[in-house]
N, C-alpha and C positions, 0 to 999 in steps of 0.2 A: 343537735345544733341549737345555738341561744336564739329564741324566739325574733328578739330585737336585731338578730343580723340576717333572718328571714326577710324582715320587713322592711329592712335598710337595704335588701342585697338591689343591684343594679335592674334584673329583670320587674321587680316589684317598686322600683324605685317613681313614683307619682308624676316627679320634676323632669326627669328624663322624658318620660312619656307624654310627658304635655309640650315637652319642645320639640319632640319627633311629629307632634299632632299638627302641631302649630307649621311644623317645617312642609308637612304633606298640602298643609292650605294653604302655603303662601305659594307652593306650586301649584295648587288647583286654579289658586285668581290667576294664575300669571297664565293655565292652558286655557283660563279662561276667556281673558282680556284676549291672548292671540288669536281664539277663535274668531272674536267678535270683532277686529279686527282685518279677518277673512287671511292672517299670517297662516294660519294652518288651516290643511285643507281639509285632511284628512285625520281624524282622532282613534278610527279602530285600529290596534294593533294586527299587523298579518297573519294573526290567526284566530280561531272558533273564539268567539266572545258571550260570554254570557250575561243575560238583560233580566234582573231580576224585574219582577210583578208585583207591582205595590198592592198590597193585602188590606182589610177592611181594619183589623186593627192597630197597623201604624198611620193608615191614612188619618182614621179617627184621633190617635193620639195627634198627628202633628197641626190638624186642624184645630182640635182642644188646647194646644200652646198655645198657639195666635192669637186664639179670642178671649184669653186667659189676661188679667192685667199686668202690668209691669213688674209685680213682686213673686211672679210665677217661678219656683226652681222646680223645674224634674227630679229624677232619680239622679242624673249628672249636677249633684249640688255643688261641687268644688269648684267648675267650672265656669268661666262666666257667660262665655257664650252659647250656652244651651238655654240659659233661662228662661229663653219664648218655646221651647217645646222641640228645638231644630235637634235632639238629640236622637230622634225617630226618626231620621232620613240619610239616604248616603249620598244625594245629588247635590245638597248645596253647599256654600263654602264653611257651614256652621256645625255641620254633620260631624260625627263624633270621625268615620273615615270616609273618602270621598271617593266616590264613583261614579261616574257623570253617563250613566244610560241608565235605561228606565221603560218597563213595560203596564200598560194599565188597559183592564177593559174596558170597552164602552158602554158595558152594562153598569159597572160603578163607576166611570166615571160621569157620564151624564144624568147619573143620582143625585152626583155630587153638584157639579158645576159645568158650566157651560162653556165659562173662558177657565178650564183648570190648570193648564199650566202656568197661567199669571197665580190663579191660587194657590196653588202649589208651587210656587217660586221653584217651577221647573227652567232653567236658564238655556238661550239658547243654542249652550256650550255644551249641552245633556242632549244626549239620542233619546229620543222619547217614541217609543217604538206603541201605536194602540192596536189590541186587538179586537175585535167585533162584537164581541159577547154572543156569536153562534154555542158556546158552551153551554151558558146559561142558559137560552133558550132550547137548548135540546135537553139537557137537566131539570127545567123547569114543565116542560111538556111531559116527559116522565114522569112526573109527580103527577100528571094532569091539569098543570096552569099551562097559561099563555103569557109571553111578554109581548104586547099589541105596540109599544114605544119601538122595539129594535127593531124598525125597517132600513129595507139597502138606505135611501135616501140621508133617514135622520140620526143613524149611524157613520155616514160619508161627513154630513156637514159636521159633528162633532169631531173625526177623526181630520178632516183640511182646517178645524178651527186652532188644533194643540199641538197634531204631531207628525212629525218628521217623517214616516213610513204609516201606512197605515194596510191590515191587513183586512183580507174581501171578505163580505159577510158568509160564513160558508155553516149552516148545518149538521155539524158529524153525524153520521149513518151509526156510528159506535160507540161509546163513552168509556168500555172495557176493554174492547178488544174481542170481544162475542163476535160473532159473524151477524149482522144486521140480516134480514131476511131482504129479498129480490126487491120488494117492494118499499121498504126503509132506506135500501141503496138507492134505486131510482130517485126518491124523491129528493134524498138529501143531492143528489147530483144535480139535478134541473133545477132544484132552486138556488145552487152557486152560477149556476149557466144565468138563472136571471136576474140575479144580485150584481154579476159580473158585469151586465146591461146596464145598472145604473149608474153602477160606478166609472162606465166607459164614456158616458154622457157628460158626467157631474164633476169630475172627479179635480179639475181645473191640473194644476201643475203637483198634486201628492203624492207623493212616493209611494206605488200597490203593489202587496205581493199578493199573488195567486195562490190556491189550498188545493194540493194534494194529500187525497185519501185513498183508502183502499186495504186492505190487511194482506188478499191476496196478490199475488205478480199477475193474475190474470186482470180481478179487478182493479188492481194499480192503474194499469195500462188503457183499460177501457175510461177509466174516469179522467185521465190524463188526457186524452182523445176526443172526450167531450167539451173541457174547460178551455184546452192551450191557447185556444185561440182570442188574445186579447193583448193588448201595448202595456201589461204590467211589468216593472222594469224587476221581478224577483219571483219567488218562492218561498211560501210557506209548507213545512212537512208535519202533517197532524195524526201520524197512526198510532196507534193504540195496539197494547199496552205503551206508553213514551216511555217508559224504563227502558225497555230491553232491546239492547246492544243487537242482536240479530236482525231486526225488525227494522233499526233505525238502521241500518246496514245498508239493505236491502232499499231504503225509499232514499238515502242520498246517492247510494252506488245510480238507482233507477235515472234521478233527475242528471247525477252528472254524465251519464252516459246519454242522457238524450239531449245532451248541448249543455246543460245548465250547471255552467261552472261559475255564476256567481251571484250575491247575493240570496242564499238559502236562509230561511230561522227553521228550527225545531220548533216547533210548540208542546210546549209544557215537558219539558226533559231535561233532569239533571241530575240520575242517577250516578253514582259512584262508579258502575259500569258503565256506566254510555258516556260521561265525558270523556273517558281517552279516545273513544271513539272519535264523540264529534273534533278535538285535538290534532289529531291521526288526517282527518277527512278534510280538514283546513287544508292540506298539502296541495289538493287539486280542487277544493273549491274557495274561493276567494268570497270574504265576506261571510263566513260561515256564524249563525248566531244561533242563542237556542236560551228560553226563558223556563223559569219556574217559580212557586212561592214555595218549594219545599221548605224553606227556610223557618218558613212562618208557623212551624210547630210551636213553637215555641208560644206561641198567643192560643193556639189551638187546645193544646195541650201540656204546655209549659216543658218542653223539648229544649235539652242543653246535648248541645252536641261537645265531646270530647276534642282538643284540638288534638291528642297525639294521636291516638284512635278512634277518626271521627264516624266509624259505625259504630263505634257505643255511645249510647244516649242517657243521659241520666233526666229524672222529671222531677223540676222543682215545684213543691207549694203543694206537689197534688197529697189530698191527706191520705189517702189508703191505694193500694195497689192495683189495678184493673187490669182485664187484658190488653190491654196497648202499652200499661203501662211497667216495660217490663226489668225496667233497673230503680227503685225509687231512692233519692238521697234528702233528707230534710237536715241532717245535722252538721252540713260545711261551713266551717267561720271564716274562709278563707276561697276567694275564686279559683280555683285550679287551672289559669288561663291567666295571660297576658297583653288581651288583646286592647283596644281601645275604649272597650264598652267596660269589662272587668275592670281594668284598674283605675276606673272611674265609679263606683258604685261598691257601696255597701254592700257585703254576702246577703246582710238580712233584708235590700228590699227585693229582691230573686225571690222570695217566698210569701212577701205578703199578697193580700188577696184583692183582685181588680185586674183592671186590662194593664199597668204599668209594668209589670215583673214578667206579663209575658210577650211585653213588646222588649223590653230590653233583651232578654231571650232572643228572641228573634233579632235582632241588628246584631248580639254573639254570632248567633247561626250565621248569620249572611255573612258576616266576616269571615269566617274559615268556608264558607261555599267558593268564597271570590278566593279566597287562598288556595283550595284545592283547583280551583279551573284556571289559576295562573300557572300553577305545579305544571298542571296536565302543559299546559300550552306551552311553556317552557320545555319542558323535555322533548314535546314532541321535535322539536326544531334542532335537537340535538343529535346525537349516534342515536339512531332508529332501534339498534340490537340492545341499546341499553333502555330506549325506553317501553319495549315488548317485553325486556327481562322483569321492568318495574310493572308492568301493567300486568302479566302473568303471576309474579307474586301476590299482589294486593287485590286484583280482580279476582272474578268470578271466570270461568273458560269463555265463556260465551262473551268477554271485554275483546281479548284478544281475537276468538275465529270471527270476529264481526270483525276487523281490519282485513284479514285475509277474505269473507265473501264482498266488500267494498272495492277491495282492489278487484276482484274477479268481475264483476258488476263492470268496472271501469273498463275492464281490457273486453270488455263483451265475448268473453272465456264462457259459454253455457257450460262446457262439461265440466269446469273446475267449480264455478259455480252451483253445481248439480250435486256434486261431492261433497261441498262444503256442507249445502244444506242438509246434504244425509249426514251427516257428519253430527250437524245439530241437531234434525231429527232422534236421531240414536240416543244422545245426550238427552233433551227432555224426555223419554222415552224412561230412560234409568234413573233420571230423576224424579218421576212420576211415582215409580216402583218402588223408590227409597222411602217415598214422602207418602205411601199408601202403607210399605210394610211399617214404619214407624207410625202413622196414623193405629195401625191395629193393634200394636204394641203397646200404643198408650190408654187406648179403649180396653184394654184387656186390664192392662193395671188399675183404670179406675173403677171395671168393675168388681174387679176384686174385691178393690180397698170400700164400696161402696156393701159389697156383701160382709164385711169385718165388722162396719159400720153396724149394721142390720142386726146381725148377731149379736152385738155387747150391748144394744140396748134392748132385747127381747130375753136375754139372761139365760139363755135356753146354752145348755153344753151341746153343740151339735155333734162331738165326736163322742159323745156315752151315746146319742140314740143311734146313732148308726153304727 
């Protein structure tokens, strides 16, 4: 096919795409202006929503636009409304596509700024969901630091100065999903019990959700038992590992069963498994949301995610191959994507070297994240048997039996529930087995190939001496 009618065809076609852009923000100002208005009351759609997590290297790009002078163009150079740097964000009306929610810690954000949402021309048409930077501080204690700034208090006045919901300072006891010893649970538990305290005091009219932890159903339950008791109007769910569909099962199945059918977030979960879950989990919990920066590979490690195939990853710019890096492409003249960020942008700045090619990376990524959690949300609301047929194909087992032990969690079913979990037990069990006999299979080939190795440069015939 003639190169020239590639470039001409409708999907590649510039003009179109800048009036579909244009079309999308003249309906962002317009749900905008209604908000502010108080015309709408209500902006989340009735089902699981996802709040992406502003990451250190878009925040920095969009900050660097601002303070940039007036002849600034980004990577979005065709464009005129990106010139101040707004091409790194998806909350405001300048964003290459617009999505008006928004999660940030208070660990970067009170690095940052104090009134951040004025700085951040967070509008106040944007869910601006913060969370507490207990991450950070239990990651940074591991390393052996201390963050002395994130206490309950001056984490509280940061979180009633910006944002809409704010979530309670809570410690994770686990960062993996390891079983924390007696005494790393305890602690982490009493000291949400006394964070919980300040925020009960201080907290004036801010929207608080409460942190549930725990990996087991015993500990779930105990830790649930110590906290409930506070006028927070929600729930956060923080177990570990956040990937996996079973796990998150089990802690929304837990809360909806124990009354709390609305306003839930996930924290840090947005695997390809677990959104149909949390999708699925919308049906009976109202308000369902759930955050991540998985997106943000792309700045990490210059991460391009495939839109037809979005588990395959190709990695732009990086120059030789490592272990994470396990598809590498450097020679495309041409985006293989259509999205808003693509047919705005040069192949060749994706590869040049600096934080720009792996922010634009990442606003690709988040656009097909927000596309796959609309998929999900969509279908769920449709024939049920058709969207278990999609989730069964595309997932992994453990997308779909996490719907069936949530419902069983729900109908307070133990022996269905009991099943199920052997059910998954068995499963990890043969998956273990596969991923140890293939672990030995592969050890065995490299010693081989390392004894092949040994030989041709010792020069020695080993089959004449033996």
């Amino acid at each position: 096919m003639d190169d020239d009618i590639l470039k001409s065809g409708p999907w590649r076609n510039p003009d179109l795409e800048k009036l579909r852009q244009e079309n999308t923000q003249l309906k962002a100002r317009l749900e905008a202006s209604q908000s502010r208005l108080k015309e709408t009351t209500n902006l989340d759609p009735p089902s699981s929503v996802y709040v992406p997590a502003l990451c250190e290297g878009l925040r920095y790009q969009f900050k660097k636009g601002n303070k940039m002078n007036g002849d600034y163009v980004p990577a979005f150079a065709d464009m005129e409304r990106f010139k101040k740097g707004y091409g790194f964000s998806w909350w405001t009306e300048k964003s290459p596509f617009y999505y008006p929610r928004i999660l940030v810690s208070a660990y970067y954000g009170m690095k940052s700024s104090h009134f951040f949402r004025d700085e951040y021309e967070i509008g106040p048409e944007t869910l601006f969901m913060g969370d507490s930077g207990g991450f950070q501080i239990a990651s940074t204690k591991r390393k052996g630091g201390n963050l002395k700034g994130l206490t309950a208090l001056n984490v509280l006045e940061w979180l009633k100065e910006n944002c809409d919901i704010g979530l309670a300072l809570d410690i994770p006891p686990t960062l993996s999903g390891d079983q924390p010893s007696d005494q790393e649970y305890e602690h982490a538990k009493n000291t949400l019990v006394e964070n919980n305290g300040v925020y009960e005091r201080y907290r004036d009219d801010l929207m608080c959700y409460n942190v549930l932890h725990g990996e087991t159903d015993e500990r779930m339950q105990d830790w649930y038992d110590s906290v409930k008791d506070t006028s927070f109007e929600g729930w956060a769910v923080g177990l570990k590992p956040s990937s996996h569909p079973i796990l998150q099962a089990r802690g929304l199945g837990f809360m909806a069963a124990n009354g709390h059918k609305k306003n839930i977030h996930v924290l840090g979960a947005s695997g390809f498994d677990v959104i149909p879950l949390f999708a699925y989990a919308s049906k009976d919990i109202e308000n369902l949301t759930y955050d991540s920066s998985s997106y943000n590979r792309g700045v990490i490690e210059r991460q391009y995610i495939m839109p037809q195939a979005m588990r395959f990853k190709m990695h732009f710019g990086t120059k030789e191959k490592t272990e994470n890096t396990k598809v590498l492409n450097n020679k495309l003249h041409s985006m293989p994507c259509n999205c808003p960020v693509c047919v705005n942008v040069a192949p060749e700045r994706m590869f040049e070297e600096g934080s720009w090619a792996g922010s634009l990376l990442s606003m690709h990524n988040l656009y097909w994240y927000l596309f796959y959690c609309d998929t999900m949300k969509i279908m769920s609301q449709g024939d049920p048997d058709m969207f278990r047929f999609y989730v069964s194909s595309n997932c992994k087992p453990t997308a779909e039996l996490s719907m069936d032990i949530f419902d069983a969690k729900m109908a307070n079913d133990d022996i269905e529930y009991d099943r199920l979990m052997l059910q998954a037990s068995l499963g990890a069990q043969k998956k273990a087995n596969e991923t140890s006999k293939k672990e030995k299979k592969t050890r065995k080939k490299q010693e081989e190939e390392a004894v092949a190795v040994a030989k041709e440069k010792m020069g020695i015939d080993w089959d004449a001496v033996f």
